[in-house]
Structures are given as structure tokens and as C-alpha cells.
C-alpha positions as a printed NumPy array, in Angstrom:
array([[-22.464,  23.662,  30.617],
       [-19.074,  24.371,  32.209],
       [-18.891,  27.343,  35.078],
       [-15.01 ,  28.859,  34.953],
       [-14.047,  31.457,  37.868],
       [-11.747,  34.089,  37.128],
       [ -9.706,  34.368,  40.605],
       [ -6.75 ,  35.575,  41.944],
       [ -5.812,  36.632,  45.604],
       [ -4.307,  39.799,  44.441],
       [ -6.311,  42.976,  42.501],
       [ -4.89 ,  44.89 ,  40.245],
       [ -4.177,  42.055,  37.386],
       [ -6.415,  42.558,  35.006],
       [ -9.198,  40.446,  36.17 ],
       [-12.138,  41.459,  34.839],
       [-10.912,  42.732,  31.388],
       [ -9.53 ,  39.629,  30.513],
       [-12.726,  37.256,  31.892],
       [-15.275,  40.137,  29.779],
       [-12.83 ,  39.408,  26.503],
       [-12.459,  35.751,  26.501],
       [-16.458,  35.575,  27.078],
       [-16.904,  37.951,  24.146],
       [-14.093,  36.327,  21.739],
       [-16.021,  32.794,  22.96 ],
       [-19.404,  34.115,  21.88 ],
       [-17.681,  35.067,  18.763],
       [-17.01 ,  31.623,  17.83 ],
       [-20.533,  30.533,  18.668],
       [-20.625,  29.68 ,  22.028],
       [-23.591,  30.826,  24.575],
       [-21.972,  32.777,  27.163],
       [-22.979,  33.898,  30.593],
       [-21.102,  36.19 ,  32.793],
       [-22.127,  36.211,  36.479],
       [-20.808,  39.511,  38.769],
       [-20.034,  38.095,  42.053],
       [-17.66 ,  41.438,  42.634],
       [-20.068,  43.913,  44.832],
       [-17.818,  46.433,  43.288],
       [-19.606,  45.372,  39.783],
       [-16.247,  46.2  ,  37.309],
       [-17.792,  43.443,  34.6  ],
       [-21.394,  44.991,  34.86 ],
       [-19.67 ,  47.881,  35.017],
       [-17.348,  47.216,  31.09 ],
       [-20.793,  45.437,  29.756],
       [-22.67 ,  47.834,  29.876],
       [-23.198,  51.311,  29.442],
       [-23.958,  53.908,  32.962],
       [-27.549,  54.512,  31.766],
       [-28.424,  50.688,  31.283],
       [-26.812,  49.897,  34.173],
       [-27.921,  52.287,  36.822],
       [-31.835,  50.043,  36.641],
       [-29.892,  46.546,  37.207],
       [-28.131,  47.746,  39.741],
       [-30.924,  49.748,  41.805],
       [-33.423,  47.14 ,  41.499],
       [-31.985,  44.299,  43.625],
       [-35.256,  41.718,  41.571],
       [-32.822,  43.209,  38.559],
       [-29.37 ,  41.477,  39.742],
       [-27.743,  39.097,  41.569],
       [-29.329,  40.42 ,  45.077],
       [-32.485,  38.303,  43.918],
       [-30.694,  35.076,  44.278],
       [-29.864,  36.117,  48.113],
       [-33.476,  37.444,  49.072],
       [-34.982,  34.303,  49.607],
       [-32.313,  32.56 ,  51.268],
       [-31.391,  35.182,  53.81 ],
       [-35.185,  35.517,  54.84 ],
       [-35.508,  31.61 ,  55.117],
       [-37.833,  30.975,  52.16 ],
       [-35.436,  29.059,  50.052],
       [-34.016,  29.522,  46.607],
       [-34.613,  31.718,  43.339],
       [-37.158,  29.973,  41.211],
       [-35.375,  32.47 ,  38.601],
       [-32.023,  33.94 ,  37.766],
       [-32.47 ,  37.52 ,  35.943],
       [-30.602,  38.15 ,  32.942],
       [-29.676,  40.663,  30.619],
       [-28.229,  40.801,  27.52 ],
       [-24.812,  42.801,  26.301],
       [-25.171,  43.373,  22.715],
       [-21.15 ,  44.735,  22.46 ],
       [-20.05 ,  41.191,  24.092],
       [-22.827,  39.174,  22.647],
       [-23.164,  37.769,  25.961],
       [-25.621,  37.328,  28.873],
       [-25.11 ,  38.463,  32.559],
       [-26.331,  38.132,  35.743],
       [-25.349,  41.803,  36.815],
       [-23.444,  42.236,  40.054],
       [-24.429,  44.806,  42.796],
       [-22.779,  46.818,  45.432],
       [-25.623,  45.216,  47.884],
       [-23.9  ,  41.555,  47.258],
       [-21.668,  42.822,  50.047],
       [-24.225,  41.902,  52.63 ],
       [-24.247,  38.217,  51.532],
       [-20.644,  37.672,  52.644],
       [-21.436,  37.741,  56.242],
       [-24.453,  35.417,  55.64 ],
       [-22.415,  33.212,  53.22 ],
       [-20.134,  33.398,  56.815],
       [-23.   ,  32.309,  58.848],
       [-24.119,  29.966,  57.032],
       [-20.61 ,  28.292,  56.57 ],
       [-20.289,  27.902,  60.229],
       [-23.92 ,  25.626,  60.366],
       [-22.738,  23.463,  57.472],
       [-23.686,  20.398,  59.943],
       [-27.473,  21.778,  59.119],
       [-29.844,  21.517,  55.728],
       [-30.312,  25.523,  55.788],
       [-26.152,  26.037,  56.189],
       [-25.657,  23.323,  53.52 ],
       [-27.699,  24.407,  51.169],
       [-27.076,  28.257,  51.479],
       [-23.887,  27.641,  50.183],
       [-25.123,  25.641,  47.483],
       [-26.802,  29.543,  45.888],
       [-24.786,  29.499,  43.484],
       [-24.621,  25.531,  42.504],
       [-28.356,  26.411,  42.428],
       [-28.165,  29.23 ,  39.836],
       [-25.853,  26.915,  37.47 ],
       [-28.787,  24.363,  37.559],
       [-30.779,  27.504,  35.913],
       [-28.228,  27.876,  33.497],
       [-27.973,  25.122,  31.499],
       [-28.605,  26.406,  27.626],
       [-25.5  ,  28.521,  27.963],
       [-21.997,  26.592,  27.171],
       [-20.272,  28.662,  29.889],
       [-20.735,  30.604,  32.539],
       [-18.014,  32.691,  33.874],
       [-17.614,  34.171,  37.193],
       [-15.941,  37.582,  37.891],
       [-15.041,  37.126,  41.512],
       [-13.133,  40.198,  43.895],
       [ -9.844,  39.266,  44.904],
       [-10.643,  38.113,  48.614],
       [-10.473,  34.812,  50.067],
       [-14.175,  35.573,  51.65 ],
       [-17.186,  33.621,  51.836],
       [-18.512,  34.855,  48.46 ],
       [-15.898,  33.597,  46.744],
       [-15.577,  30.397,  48.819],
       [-19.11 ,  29.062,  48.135],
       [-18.247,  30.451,  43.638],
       [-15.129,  28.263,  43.992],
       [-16.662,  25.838,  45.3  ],
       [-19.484,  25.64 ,  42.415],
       [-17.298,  25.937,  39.398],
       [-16.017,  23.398,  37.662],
       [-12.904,  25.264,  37.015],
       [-10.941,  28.477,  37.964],
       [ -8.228,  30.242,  35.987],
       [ -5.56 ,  32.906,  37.739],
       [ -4.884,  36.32 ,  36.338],
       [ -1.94 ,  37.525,  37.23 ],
       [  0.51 ,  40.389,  36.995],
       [  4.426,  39.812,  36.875],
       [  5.403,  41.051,  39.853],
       [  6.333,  39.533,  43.056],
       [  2.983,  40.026,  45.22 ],
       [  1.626,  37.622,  42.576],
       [  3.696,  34.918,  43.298],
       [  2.527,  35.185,  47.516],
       [ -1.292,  34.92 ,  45.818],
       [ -0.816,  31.376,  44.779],
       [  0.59 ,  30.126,  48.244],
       [ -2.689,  31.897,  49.717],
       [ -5.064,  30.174,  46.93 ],
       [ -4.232,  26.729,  47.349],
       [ -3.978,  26.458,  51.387],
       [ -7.056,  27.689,  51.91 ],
       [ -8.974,  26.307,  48.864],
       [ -7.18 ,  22.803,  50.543],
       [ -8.85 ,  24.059,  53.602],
       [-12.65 ,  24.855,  52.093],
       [-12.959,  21.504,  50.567],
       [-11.755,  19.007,  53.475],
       [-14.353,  21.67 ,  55.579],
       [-16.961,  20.945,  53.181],
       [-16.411,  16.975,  52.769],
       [-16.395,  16.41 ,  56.287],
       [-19.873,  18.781,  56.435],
       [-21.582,  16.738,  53.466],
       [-20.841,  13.359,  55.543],
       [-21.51 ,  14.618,  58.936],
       [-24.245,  11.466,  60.501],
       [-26.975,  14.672,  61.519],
       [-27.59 ,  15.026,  57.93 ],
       [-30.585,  13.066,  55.629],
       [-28.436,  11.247,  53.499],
       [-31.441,  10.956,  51.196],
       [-32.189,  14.569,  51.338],
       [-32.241,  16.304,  47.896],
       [-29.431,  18.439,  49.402],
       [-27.085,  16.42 ,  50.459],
       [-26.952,  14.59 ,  47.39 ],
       [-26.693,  17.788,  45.526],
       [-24.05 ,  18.17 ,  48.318],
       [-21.815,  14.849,  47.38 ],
       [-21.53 ,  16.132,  43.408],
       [-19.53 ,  19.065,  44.351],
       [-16.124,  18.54 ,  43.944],
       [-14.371,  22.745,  43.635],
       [-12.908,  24.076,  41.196],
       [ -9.898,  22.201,  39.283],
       [ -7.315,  25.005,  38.433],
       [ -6.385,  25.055,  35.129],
       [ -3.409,  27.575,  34.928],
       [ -2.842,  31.246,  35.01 ],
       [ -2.751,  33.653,  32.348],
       [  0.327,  36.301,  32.907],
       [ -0.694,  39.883,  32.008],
       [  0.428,  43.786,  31.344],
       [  4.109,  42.66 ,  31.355],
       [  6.083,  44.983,  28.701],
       [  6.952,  42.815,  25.621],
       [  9.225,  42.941,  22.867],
       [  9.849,  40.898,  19.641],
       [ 12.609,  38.579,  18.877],
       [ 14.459,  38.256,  15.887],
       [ 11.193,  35.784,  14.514],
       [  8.838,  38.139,  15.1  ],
       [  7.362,  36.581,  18.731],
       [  6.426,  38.46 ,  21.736],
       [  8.353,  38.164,  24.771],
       [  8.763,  39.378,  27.966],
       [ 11.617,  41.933,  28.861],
       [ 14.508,  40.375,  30.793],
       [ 12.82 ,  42.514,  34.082],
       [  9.812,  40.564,  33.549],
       [ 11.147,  37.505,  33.002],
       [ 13.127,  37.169,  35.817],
       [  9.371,  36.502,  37.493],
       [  7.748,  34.805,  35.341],
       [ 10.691,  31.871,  35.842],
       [  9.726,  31.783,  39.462],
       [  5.554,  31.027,  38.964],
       [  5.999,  27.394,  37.762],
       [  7.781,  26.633,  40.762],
       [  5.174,  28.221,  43.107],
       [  2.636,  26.509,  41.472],
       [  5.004,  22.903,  42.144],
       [  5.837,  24.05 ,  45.401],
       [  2.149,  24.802,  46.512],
       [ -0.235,  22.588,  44.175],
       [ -1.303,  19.121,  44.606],
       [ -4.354,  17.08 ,  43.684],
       [ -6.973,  18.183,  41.2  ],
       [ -5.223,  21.781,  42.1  ],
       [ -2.458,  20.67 ,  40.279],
       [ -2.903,  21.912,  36.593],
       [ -1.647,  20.523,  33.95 ],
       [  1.424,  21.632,  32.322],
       [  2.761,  23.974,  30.703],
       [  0.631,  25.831,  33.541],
       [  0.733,  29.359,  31.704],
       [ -2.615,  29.247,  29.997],
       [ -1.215,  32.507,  27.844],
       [  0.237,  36.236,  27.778],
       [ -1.147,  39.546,  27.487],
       [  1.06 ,  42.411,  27.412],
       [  0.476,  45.66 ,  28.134],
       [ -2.028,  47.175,  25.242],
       [ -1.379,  50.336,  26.359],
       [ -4.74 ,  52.56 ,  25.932],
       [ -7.012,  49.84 ,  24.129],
       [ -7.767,  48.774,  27.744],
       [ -9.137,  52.211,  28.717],
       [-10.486,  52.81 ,  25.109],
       [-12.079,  49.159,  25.402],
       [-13.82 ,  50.456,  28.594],
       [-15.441,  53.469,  27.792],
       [-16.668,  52.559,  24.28 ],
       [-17.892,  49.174,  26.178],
       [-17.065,  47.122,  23.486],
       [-14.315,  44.466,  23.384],
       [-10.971,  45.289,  22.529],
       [-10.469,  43.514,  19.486],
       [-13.6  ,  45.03 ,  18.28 ],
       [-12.508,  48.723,  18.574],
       [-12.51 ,  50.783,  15.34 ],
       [-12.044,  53.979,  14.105],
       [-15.015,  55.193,  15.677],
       [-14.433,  54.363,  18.622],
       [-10.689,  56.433,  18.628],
       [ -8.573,  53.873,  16.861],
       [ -5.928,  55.96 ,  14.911],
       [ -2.702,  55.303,  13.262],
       [ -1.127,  52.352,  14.838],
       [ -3.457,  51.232,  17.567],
       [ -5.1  ,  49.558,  14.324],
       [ -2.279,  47.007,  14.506],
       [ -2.524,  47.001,  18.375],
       [ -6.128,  45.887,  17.594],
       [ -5.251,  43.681,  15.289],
       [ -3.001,  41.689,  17.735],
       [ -5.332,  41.599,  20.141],
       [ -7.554,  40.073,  18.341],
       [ -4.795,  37.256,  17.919],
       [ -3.809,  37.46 ,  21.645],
       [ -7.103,  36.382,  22.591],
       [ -8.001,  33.378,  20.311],
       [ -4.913,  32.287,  22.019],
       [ -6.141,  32.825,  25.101],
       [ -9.622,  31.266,  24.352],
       [ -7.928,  28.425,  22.351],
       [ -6.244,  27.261,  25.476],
       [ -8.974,  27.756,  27.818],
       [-10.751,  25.721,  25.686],
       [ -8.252,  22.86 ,  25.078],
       [ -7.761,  22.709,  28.921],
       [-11.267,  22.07 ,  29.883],
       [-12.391,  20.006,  26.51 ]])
């Protein structure tokens, strides 16, 4: 099993649709998906599943990802079990989020700052925990907000991998400076924790402890730029566009080192704009290159569909190449 975050330090870039139709185009091709909320604002619980499903996940904190918090916060240790439930649409399996998760950030916080103790060190092992519960799926993917918070710390931190949204504009390129200083910053912190002399070095903890190593970035993935086709018949970007999409690779150079470093060509894939399949993808809760007519595909958003069908075996391709 391989856990993959979906992160950026910027909103707005298409976060969430992308992660929910990579893990559904995945499934497609076999693979045992699970999609873990870690957004309290829920958006992937939120496209997964429909507002009458969802409402019972998301009021019963046993229900969603609240459960893995309960124990720890009142000093009883982990979940014994991480609750599930299935997406037919997406084929997949999810750990739903919850607008309560926002109360774990300042734990996660608290915690953070006692890493130099067994209950700080493993508290912000919850979610290395959960993975250790999820071991019959392939992948797990994490839809993360776009902060650089605890939350997302302690996911980053877990996952073998992350993989960067982003939108062409300028604002994007600032996100990547952000991402790797303090991601730089969270695993020195956390190295210098795991060999601090006050812990057991026998402990079942802090051996747990030594095997996490952060995520290894693995590129970015540019989306909702406006494309046009070329005399063969490819996409690309319009010369607006472009103009910022030249300037990523060198952010990434400027900014990167280490296992942060990915490897290159470090644009994973593009997604342009698809116009109202995104919307239409949303409400019908269903992925995008699974809309049909039923849904309120007509006339040429057939073709639309079509090519985003293509667009994301592409996407998924990659992903998978990257992290064989």
C-alpha cells in the first residue's frame, strides 16, 4: 500500500476534483482505492457522496474521521478501527472528513510542541496509525486543505508521496517556495524529536518513529488553464498561460532539494478547463468521465467527456509510473 497526498499551499486549484478522479479512474483499472478527508471543510466527502448519505457520516463523529482523534485527545490511545464507507459512483472507499476535524489542529499543535515525549510522538503518528489499518487497499489518497497547519503536517509526514495541484497563475508559483521551506523545516523538527536521549529507543513508538521518512514529491499537475490545439491535433496552453507555466520548473530548481526534488519532467500532466463537466461531475456525484446523457451530457460535452476520459489515464498513467 502506497498513501499519496494531494497538497498545495494555495486553494482554488482544483484539488479535490482532480484527487476524487484519479482515485476513481485508478479503481477503474482494478486498483483498491481509499480516499481519506483530512479537509474539515469535507469537499471529497462532499463530491462522493450524495447530501442524504452524507449528512449520517458527518453527524456521527464514530461515523468519520473524528473517531481516529477521540481516543487520542482524551489520553486513551489509538483507534482499534478506521470507519469506512463505500462510494459506489467512484468505486472507492473513504474515510469521510468532518467539519469537527478542525479541533484536532490545535491538538495536532500541542502535541507537536511535546515531540520530546511518547504521548507527543505518537499523536502525530494518527495517521501513520490509520495506514497500518489500511493495508488491503493499493492506495490511499489524502485530500488535505490548503494550509501549512498541523493537520496537514503530521498527513505529510505519513505519506509516502505528495503531488501539487496547481493553477497557472502567479500565486501558484509563491506556493511552492512556502511548501518546501517548511516541509524542510517539519522533518529536521521531527528527526531531531525521534533521536532526542529522553526517549525508549526500544519503545514500539519510536521505532515506528525512525520509519518515517515524509512525503517524496513527485511533481505537480497544472490545471483549468484555457487550451487550444495545434496544427497535430495536441492540447496546449494559450500563449497567456504559458508564459507561467515556463516559470514552475524553475521554482521547483530554485526551491527543491533532496527527496523533495522530483524527478523530471516535474509536470506530472494537464487539465484544462472542462468547462461545466466539473460542476455537472459534482452534482450528479459521479466522475467526470463517467457522465452521460442522463446525467445532462448534450451535443458536444459528449466529446468533452470523451477527452476526459483520456486526460485522466494520463494523469493516472504518470502517477503511477512515478511511484512504481
Amino acid at each position: 500500500m502506497k498513501a499519496i497526498a494531494f497538497f498545495n499551499n494555495k486553494g482554488g486549484v482544483g484539488k479535490t476534483t482532480l484527487l476524487c478522479n484519479v482515485a476513481a479512474y485508478f479503481a477503474e483499472m482494478g486498483l483498491r482505492v481509499c480516499v481519506v478527508d483530512c479537509d474539515p471543510q469535507c469537499n471529497a466527502s462532499q463530491y462522493l457522496f450524495h447530501d442524504d448519505v452524507l449528512a449520517g457520516e458527518i453527524e456521527d463523529k464514530n461515523k468519520n474521521i473524528e473517531s481516529l482523534f477521540a481516543g487520542l485527545m482524551a489520553g486513551e490511545g489509538h483507534a482499534s478501527h478506521v470507519p469506512l464507507k463505500r462510494s459506489a459512483a467512484f468505486s472507492v472507499d473513504v474515510v469521510c472528513g468532518s467539519p469537527g476535524l478542525s479541533m484536532a489542529e490545535d491538538f495536532l499543535a500541542e502535541e507537536w510542541a511535546r515531540l520530546n515525549t511518547p504521548r507527543g510522538l505518537s499523536s502525530t503518528m494518527v495517521f501513520e496509525k490509520m495506514l497500518k489499518n489500511l493495508t488491503n487497499y493499493d492506495y490511499v489518497f489524502f485530500d488535505v486543505s490548503p494550509s501549512l497547519g498541523a493537520i496537514n503536517r503530521t498527513v505529510l509526514l505519513s505519506s509516502d508521496y505528495f503531488i501539487s495541484p496547481m493553477s497557472i497563475d502567479i500565486f501558484s508559483l509563491k506556493a511552492f517556495e512556502n511548501i518546501s521551506r517548511w516541509m524542510e523545516k517539519w522533518k529536521s523538527n521531527w528527526d531531531y524529536a525521534v533521536n532526542s536521549p529522553q526517549h525508549d529507543v526500544q519503545s514500539e513508538s519510536v521505532l515506528d518513529a525512525k520509519e518515517i521518512n515524509g512525503a517524496k514529491f513527485i511533481g505537480y499537475v497544472s490545471q483549468q488553464y484555457i487550451a487550444k490545439r495545434d496544427a497535430s491535433g495536441e492540447r496546449r496552453p494559450v500563449k497567456s498561460y504559458d508564459e507561467i507555466i515556463k516559470q514552475i520548473d524553475g521554482q521547483i530548481d530554485k526551491h527543491f532539494n533532496g527527496q523533495l526534488l522530483p524527478p523530471k519532467p516535474y509536470e506530472v500532466g494537464k487539465i484544462p478547463n472542462l468547462h461545466s463537466l466539473a460542476p455537472m461531475s459534482q452534482s450528479n456525484r459521479k466522475p467526470i468521465f463517467s457522465l452521460s446523457a442522463a446525467d445532462g451530457v448534450v451535443g458536444a460535452h459528449f466529446a468533452k467527456v470523451k477527452e476526459a476520459r483520456v486526460i485522466f489515464a494520463e494523469v493516472s498513467a504518470e502517477i503511477l509510473k512515478r511511484i512504481a
